[in-house]
GUBARO-436622 format. One record per residue (C-alpha): residue in one letter; residue number from 1; z, y, x. Coordinates in Angstrom, 2 decimals, padded with zeros to 5 digits. Layout:
% GUBARO-436622
 type seq      pz      py      px
    A NUM       Z       Y       X
...
END
This chain:
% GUBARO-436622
 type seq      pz      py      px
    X   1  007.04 -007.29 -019.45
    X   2  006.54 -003.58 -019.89
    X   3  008.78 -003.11 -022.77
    X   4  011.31 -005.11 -020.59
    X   5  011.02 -002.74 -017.93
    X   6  010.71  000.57 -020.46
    X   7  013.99 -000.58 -021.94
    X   8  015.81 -001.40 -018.53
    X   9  014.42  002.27 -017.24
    X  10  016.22  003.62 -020.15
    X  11  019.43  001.44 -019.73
    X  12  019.38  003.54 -016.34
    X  13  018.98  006.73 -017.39
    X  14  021.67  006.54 -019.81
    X  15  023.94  005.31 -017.02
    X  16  022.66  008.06 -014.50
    X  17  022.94  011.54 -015.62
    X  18  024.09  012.87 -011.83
    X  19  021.11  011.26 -009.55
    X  20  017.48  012.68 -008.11
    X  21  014.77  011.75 -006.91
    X  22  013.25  012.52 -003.30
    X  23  010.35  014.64 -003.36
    X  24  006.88  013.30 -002.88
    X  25  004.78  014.47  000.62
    X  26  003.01  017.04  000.27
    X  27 -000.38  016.66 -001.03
    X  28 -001.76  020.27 -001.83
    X  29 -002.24  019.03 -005.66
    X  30 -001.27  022.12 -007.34
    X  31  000.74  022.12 -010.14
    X  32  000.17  023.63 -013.88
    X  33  003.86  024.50 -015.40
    X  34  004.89  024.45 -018.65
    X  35  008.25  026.41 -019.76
    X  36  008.06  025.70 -023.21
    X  37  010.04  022.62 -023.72
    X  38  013.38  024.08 -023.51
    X  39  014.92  027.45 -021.07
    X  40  015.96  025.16 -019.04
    X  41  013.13  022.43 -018.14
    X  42  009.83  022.72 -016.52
    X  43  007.28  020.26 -017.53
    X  44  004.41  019.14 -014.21
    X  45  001.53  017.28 -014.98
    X  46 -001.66  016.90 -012.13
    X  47 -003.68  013.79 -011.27
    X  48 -007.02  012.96 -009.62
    X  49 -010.21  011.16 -009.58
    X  50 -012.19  010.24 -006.59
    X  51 -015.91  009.55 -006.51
    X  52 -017.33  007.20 -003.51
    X  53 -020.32  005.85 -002.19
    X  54 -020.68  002.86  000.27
    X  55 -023.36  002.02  002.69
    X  56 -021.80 -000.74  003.55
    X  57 -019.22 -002.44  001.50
    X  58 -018.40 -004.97  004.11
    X  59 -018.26 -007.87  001.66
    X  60 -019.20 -011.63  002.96
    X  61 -021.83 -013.42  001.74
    X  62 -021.15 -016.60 -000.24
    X  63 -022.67 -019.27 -001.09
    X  64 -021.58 -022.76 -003.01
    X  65 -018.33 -021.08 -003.42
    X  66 -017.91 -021.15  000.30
    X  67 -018.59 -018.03  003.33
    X  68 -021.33 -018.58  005.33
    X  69 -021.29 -018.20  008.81
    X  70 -024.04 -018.57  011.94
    X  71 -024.16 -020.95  015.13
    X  72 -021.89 -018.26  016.95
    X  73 -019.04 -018.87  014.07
    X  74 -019.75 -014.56  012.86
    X  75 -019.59 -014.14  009.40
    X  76 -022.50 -013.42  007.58
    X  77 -022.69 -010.16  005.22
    X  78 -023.81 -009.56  001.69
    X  79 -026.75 -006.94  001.77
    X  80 -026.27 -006.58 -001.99
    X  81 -023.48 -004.04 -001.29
    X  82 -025.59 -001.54  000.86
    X  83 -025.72  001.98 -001.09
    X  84 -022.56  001.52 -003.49
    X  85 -021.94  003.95 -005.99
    X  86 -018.25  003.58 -008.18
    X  87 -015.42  005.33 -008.70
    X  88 -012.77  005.07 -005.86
    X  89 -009.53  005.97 -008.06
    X  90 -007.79  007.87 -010.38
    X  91 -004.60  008.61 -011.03
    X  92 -001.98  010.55 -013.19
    X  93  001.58  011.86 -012.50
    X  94  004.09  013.70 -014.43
    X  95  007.70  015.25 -013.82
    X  96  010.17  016.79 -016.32
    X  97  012.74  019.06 -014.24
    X  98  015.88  020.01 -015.97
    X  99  017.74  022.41 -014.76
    X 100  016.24  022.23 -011.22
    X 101  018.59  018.88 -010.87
    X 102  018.00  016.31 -013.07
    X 103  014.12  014.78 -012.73
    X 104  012.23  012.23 -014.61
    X 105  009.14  010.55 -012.74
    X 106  006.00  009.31 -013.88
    X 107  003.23  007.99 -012.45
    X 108  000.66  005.38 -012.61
    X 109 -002.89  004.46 -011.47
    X 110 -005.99  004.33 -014.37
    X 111 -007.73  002.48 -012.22
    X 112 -007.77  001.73 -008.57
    X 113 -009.83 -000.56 -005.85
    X 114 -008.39 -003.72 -004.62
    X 115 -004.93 -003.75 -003.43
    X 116 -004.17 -000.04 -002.83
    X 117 -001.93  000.72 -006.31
    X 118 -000.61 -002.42 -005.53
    X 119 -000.38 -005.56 -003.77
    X 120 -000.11 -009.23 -004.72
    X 121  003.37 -009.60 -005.01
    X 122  004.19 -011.75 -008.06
    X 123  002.74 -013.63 -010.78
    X 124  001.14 -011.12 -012.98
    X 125 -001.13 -010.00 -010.21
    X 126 -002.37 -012.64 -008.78
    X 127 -003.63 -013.85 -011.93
    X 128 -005.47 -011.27 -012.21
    X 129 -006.98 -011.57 -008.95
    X 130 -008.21 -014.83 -010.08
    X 131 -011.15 -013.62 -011.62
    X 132 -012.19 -011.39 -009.41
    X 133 -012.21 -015.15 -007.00
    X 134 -013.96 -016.79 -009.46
    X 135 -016.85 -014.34 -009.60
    X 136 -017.63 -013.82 -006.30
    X 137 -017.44 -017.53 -006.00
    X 138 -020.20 -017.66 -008.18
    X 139 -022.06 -014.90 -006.21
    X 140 -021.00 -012.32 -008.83
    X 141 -021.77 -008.75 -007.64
    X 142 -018.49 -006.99 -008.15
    X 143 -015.48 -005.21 -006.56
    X 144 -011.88 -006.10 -007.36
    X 145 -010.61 -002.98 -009.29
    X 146 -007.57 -002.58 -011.50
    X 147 -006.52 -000.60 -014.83
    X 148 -003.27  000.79 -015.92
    X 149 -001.01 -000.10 -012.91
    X 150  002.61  001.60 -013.51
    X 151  003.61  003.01 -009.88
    X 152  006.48  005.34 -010.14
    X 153  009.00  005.39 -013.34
    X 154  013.11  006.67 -011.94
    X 155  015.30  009.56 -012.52
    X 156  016.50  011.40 -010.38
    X 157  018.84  014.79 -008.79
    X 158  019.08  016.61 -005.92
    X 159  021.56  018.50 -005.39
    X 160  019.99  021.96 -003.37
    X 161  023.62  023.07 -001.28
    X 162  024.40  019.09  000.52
    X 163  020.57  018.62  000.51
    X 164  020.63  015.18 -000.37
    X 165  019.37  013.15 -003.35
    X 166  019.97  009.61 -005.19
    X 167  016.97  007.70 -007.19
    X 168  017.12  004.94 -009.66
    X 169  013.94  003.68 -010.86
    X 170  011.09  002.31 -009.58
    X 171  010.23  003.68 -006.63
    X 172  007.68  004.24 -003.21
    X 173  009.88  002.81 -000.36
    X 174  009.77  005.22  002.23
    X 175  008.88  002.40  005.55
    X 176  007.17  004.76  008.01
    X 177  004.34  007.20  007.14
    X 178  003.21  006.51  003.41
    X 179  000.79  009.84  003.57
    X 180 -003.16  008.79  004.30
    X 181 -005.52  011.52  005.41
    X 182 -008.39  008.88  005.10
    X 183 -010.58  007.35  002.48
    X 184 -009.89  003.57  003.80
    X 185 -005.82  003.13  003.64
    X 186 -004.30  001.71  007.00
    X 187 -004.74 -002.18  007.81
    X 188 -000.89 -002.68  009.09
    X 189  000.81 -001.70  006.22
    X 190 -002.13 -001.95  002.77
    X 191 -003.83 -005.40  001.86
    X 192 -007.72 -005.09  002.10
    X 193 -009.77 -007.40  000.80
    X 194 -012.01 -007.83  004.06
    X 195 -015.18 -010.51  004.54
    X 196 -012.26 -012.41  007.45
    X 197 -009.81 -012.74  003.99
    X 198 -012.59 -014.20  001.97
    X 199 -013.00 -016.62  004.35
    X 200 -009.81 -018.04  004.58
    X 201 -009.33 -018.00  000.67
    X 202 -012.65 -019.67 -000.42
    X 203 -013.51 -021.54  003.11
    X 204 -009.60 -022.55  004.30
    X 205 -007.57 -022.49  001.05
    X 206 -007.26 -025.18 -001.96
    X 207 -008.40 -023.79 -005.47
    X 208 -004.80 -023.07 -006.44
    X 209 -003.39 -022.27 -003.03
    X 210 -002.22 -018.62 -003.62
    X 211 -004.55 -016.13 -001.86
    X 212 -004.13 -014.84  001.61
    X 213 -003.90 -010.97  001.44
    X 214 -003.49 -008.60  005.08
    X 215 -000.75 -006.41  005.92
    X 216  003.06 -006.05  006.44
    X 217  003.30 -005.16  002.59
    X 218  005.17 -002.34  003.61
    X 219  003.43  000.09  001.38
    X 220  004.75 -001.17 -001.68
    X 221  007.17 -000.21 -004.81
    X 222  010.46 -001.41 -005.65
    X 223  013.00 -000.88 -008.38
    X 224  016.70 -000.07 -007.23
    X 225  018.60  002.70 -006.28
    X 226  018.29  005.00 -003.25
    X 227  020.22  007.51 -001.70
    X 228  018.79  010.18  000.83
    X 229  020.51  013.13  002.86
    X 230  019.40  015.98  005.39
    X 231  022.28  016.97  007.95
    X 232  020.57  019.49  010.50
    X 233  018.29  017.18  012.46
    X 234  019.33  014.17  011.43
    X 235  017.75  012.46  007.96
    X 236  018.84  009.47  006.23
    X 237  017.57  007.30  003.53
    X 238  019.18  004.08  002.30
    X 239  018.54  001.92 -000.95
    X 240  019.08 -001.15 -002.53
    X 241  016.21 -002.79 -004.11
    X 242  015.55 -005.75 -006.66
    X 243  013.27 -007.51 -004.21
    X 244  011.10 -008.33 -007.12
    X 245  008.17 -005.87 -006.42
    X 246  006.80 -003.73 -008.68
    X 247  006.99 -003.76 -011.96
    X 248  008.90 -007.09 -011.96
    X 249  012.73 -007.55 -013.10
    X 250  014.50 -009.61 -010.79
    X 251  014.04 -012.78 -010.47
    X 252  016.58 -014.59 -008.24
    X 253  019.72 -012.37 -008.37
    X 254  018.99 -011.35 -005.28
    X 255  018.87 -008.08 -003.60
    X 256  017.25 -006.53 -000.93
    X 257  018.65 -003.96  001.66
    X 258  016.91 -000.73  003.13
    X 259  017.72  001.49  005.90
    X 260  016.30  004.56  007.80
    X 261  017.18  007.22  009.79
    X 262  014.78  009.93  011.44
    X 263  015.78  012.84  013.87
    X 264  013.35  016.03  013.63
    X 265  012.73  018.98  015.29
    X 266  010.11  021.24  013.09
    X 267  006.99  021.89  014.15
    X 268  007.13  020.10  017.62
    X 269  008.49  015.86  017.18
    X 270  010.31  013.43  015.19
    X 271  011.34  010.37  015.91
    X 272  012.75  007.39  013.51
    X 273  013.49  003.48  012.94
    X 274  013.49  001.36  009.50
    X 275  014.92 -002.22  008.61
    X 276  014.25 -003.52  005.66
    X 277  015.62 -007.11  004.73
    X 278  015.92 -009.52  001.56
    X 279  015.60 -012.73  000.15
    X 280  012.27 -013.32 -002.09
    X 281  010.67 -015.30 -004.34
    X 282  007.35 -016.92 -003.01
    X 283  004.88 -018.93 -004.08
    X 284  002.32 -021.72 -002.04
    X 285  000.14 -022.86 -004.82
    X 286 -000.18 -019.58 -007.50
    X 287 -002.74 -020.80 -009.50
    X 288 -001.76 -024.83 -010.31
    X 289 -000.71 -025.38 -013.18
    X 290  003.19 -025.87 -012.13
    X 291  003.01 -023.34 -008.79
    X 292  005.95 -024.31 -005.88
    X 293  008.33 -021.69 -006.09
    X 294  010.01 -021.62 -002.62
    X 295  012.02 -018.70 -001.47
    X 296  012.05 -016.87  001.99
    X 297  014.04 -014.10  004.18
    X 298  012.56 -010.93  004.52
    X 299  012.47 -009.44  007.77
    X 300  010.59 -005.81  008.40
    X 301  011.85 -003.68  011.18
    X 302  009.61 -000.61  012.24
    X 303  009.62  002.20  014.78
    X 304  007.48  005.79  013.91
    X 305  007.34  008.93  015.86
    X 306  004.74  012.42  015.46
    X 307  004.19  014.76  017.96
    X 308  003.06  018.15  016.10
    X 309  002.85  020.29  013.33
    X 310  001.20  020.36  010.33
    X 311 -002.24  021.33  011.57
    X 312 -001.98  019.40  014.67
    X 313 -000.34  015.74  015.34
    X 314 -000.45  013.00  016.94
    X 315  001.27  010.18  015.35
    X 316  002.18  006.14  014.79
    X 317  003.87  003.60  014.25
    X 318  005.16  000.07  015.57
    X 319  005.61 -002.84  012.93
    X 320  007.67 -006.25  013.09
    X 321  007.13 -008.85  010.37
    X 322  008.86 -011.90  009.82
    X 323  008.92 -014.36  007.03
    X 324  011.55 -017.36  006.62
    X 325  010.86 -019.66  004.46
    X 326  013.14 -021.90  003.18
    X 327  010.66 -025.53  003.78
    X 328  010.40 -024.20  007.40
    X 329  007.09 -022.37  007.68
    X 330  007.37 -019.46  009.00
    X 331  005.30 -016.22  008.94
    X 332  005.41 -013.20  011.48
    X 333  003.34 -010.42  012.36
    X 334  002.70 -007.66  015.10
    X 335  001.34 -004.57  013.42
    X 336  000.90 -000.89  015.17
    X 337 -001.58  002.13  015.21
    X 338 -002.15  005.38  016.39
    X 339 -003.75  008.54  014.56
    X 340 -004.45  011.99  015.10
    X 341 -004.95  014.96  013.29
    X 342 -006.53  018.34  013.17
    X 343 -007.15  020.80  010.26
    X 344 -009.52  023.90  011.36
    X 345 -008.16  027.36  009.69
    X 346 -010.67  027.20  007.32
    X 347 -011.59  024.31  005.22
    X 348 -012.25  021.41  007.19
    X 349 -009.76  018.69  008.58
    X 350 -010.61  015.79  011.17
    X 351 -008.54  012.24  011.33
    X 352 -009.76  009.55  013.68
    X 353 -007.25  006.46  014.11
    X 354 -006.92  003.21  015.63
    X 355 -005.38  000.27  014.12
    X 356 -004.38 -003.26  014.89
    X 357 -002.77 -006.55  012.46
    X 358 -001.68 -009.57  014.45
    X 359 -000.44 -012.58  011.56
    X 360  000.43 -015.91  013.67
    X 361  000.66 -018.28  010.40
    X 362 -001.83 -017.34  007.60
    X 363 -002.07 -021.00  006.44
    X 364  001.52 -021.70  005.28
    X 365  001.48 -024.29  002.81
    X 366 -000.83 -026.70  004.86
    X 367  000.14 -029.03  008.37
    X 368 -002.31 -027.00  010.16
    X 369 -001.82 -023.22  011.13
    X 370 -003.89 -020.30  012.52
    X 371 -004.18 -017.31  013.61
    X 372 -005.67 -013.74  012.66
    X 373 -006.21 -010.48  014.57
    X 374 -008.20 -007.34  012.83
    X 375 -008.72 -004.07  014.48
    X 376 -009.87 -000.84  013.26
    X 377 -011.45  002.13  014.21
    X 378 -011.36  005.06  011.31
    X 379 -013.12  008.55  011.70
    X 380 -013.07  010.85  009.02
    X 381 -013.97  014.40  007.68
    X 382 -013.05  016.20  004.87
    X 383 -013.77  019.37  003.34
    X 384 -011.98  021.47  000.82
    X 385 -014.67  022.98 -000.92
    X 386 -011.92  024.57 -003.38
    X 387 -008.14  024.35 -004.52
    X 388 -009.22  021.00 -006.27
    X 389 -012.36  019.95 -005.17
    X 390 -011.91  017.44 -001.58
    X 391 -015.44  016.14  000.25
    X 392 -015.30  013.52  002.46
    X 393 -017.20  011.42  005.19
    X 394 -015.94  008.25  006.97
    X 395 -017.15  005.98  009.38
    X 396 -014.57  002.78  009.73
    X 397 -015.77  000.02  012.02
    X 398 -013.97 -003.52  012.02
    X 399 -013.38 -006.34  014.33
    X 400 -012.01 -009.89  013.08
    X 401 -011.07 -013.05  014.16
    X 402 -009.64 -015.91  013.34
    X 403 -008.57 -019.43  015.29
    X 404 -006.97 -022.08  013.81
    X 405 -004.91 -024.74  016.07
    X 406 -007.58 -027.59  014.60
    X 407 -010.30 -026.02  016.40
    X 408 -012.24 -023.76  013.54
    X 409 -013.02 -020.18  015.00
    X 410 -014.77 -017.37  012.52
    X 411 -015.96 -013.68  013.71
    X 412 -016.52 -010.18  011.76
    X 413 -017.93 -007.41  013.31
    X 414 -018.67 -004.79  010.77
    X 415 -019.34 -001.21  009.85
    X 416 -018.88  000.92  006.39
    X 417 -020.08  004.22  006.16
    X 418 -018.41  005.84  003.10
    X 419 -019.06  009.33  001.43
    X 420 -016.06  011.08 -001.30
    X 421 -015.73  013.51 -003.58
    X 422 -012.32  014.10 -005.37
    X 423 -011.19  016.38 -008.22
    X 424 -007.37  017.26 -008.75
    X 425 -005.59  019.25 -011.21
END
């Protein structure tokens, strides 16, 4: 699959010598040029690696391959994953400017917890998720981590005097805020594996039912082609996307549509809506050994506004999900949080947000449905001790619950206490 996609990236940039890509939020990762390659191009390589520690992981405990819970239906914890010690992520990027137009985009994830580089979206991944299942099934002390994910890969120009760019490629799509200021990514719009999601794969879900994962996925990669401008106040970004997901070819002829618009005024507000819409391939029972492939409309719509500047904001953001799927089960989803932020003049940097996921189907390839509703606290700290060195403590504390219309309630109440250290260059 990734020769397919090498060799359909290159069909592209053969076919799209006049197009750019947007340029990535800031992120204070400074950059080390290199102006040998020709007069003309400037070669940018950086990355990271991020160091964690856990006092709490907030893992369930299992046991017979199913979640235990007490008399009051809470979920019970595992200890085992009190005072954690692994590597959180790391991560490599690189850009070739020619000509301060044309750019070519690389980027991918060495390795990376969970679902963050990338969320079950087709085949491929899930599969690979089926170990990490089958282990802590068997009471298995791990973490689900992932190697050698391919995030961004486009071309791209923009042109300085219209301010305004085109993309082609695989891509971030832009839906709402995609910058985090905290170690633990946002609930509405990242999948995180959380000791609620265990229990509805291992204690609700069939063997080869496909796994129920949080989230609006609307932090997520696409390949397509996008188109973004800058008139005054006004900013627009459309694109037209596969539907596929990352790293995947398309795989219904399908294709999905993506609008937004923002209007800004520096340093005080901005205000802006996004619709996103397509048809997709989905699938009820990933892991048998013939899965149903049954396909389903796409609905996101979202609303986002910050009050602020860069050292001090207030901002969020209002989600609407909806899934139609063609055998009549439909999905949908109330998503929205809130977040402030201050950064001190000298090296330190406070974020403390509130979050909240509302899914009113998780159980849609069986008669009976239910319902689940997380919400999250997140404080956090961070420090930069130098240009590339990033400390940081966070506090997250969690609230679950689920109800099913047969009757079956389960509670999570939990806290994780998490400690960073990151390197960039």
């Amino acid at each position: 699959m990734k020769k397919t996609l090498f060799l359909t990236f290159l069909s592209l940039f053969l076919y799209a010598q006049n197009v750019q890509a947007i340029e990535a939020p800031d992120q204070n990762i400074p950059n080390i040029p290199f102006n040998n390659i020709t007069p003309l191009a400037q070669f940018e390589f950086h990355g990271n690696v991020n160091f964690g520690y856990d006092y709490s992981f907030g893992f369930s405990k299992i046991e017979n391959g199913k979640v235990l819970k007490d008399s009051l239906s809470n979920l019970t914890l595992d200890d085992r994953f009190r005072n954690y010690l692994y590597i959180q992520n790391a991560s490599l990027e690189a850009t070739v400017n020619i000509a301060k137009l044309l750019h070519i985009n690389l980027s991918g994830a060495l390795l990376s917890n969970g679902l963050n580089a990338e969320p079950l979206y087709n085949p491929d991944s899930y599969k690979e998720f089926s170990k990490f299942l089958d282990d802590r099934k068997k009471n298995i002390k791990n973490i689900w981590q992932r190697y050698g994910v391919l995030q961004d890969l486009n071309i791209s120009v923009k042109d300085e005097n219209i301010d305004g760019s085109i993309t082609i490629g695989q891509q971030i799509v832009p839906f709402g805020y995609n910058s985090v200021n905290t170690i633990t990514p946002n609930i509405v719009t990242t999948s995180i594996i959380t000791p609620m999601t265990e229990y509805i794969n291992y204690n609700i879900r069939n063997s080869t039912d496909t796994p129920y994962q949080t989230s609006s996925l609307t932090n997520i990669r696409d390949i397509g082609i996008s188109l973004s401008g800058n008139y005054s106040s006004f900013r627009f970004f459309t694109a037209i996307y596969n539907g596929a997901g990352p790293n995947t070819l398309d795989n219904n002829n399908e294709k999905d549509i993506f609008t937004r618009f923002d209007y800004i005024l520096p340093g005080i507000a901005e205000a802006g809506v996004t619709h996103w819409r397509g048809k997709h391939v989905g699938f009820k029972n990933i892991y048998a050994e013939l899965p149903n492939r049954v396909e389903y409309e796409m609905y996101r719509t979202g609303f986002h506004a910050m009050v602020g500047n860069n050292n001090l904001n207030l901002k969020g953001e209002l989600l609407f999900n909806q899934d139609s799927w063609l055998d009549k089960t439909d999905v949908s989803g109330l998503g929205w949080y809130v977040e402030g932020f201050f950064k001190a003049p000298a090296i330190l940097s406070a974020t403390a947000r509130y979050e909240s996921l509302y899914d009113n189907n998780v159980l849609k390839n069986q008669s009976q449905s239910a319902n689940y509703f997380v919400r999250r606290f997140v404080g956090s700290l961070t420090q930069d001790l130098a240009n590339s060195i990033r400390f940081k403590q966070e506090y997250v504390q969690t609230w679950e619950d689920y109800v099913s219309k047969s009757g079956d309630k389960a509670n999570s109440n939990f806290a994780v206490f998490t400690v960073s250290i990151g390197y960039t260059f």
